[in-house]
Each structure stands twice: as C-alpha cells, then as structure tokens.
N, C-alpha and C positions, 0 to 999 in steps of 0.2 A: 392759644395764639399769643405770641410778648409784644410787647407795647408796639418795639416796631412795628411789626407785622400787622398790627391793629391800624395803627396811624397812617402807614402805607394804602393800607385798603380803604379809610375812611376817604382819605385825599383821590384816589381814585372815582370813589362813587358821590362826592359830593360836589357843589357847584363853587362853596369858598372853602377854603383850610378851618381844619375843627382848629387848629394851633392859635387860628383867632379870633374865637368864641371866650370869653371870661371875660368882664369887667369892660366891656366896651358896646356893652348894648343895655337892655333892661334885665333884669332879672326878674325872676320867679322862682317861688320856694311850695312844691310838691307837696299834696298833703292826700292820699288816698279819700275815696269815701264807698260805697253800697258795699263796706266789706275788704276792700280791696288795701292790699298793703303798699302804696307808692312813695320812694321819698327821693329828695335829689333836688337838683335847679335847672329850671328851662331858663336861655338865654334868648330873645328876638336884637338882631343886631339887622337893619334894612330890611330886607323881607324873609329873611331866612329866620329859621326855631332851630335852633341850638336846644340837647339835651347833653348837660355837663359829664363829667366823670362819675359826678355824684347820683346819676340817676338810676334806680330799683323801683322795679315793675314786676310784681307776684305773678304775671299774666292774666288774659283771658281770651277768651272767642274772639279775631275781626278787631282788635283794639284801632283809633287811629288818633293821630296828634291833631287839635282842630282849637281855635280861638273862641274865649268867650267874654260874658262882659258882667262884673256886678252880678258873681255867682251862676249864672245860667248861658244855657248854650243851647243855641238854639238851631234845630235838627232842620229847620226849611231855611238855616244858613249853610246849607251845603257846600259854598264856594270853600269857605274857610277850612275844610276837612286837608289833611295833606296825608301823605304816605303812610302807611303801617308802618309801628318800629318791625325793623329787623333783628334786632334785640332788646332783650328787657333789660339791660345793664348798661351803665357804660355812655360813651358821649358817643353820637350821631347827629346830622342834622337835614335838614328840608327846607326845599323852598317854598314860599307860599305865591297863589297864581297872582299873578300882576294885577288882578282887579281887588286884591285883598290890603289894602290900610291897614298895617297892622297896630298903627296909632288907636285909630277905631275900637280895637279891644286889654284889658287891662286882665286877662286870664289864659294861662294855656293850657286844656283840659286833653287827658286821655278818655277818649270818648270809644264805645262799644258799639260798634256801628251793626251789628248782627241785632243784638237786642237794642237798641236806643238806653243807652244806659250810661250814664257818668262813669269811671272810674278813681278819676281823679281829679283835680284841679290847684293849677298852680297859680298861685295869688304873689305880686307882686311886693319884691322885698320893699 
C-alpha cells in the first residue's frame, strides 16, 4: 500500500486526521518489555492515542493500546483499554471513552489482554 493509499484509509477510519498527530499533544517514547521488541512514539493530543510513523510492534496474541500511570497498569482499569492495533507498524490512532482523563495517566502501554501481560510501555519524552 504507498503512502497515499495508507493516509486515505487512515482518514477514513479514524475520528481526527493522523496529518495532525506530531508535536501538538504529549509524547511518548516506546520501549518493549517481557521479551517483546516495541519502538516508536505514542502521541495523546485530547482524547485520542496517536501511534506515530515511528511505531514497531514484533506482535503478539489479543495485543490492545491502554493507559498507565508510574510504570503500571492496572487490569481492573479496564475503561482505559481501547482498540487492538490493526497493525504493528506505522501511525494509527483511537479514541479513548469519554469517561477517560487522559491527564490522569503519564504511560501508553501495549497491553496483552489474552494473557494479562505488559508488552510494552511508553514513558513520556
């Protein structure tokens, strides 16, 4: 798929333009962990998680994008969970449910919702 073709689709299925994601919300800098090989930047601009161009995802089982706070994440915060990537490369993004502050948390973790298991977490630059 070339970049158009990408941009067109994202603008499609997403609720703002990925075109204004960078440099106008928070960032975060990806760092894998139980093994897993993650790097890239998560963006939260309002309520939405931006994942940059820069983002690489080894995969696994059930993966989902979910907020956490001062390293941990916590699995009976279920509100915070939002969509499975659709892919593990590449910028996408989601919205988070209206009763979610995303002030409230300072991490955006790829979380293994099959097993309850970390995969990665991105700590703010």
């Amino acid at each position: 798929m070339d970049r158009r073709t990408f941009l067109a689709a994202a603008l499609a299925t997403t609720a703002a333009p990925a075109a204004f994601a960078g440099g106008h919300g928070r960032l975060f800098s990806f760092r894998g962990i139980n093994n897993h090989t993650v790097t890239g930047t998560a963006e939260i601009v309002g309520n939405t998680v931006y994942l940059l161009d820069d983002f690489n995802f080894d995969s696994a089982p059930d993966p989902r994008i979910a907020l956490g706070k001062d390293g941990v994440y916590d699995p009976a915060t279920v509100h915070t969970l939002v969509l499975q990537p659709s892919q593990y490369k590449g910028a996408s993004s989601w919205e988070l449910r209206p009763s979610v502050n995303p002030d409230d948390y300072n991490e955006v973790w790829i979380w293994c919702e099959k097993f309850s298991v970390g995969l990665a977490i991105a700590s703010a630059k």
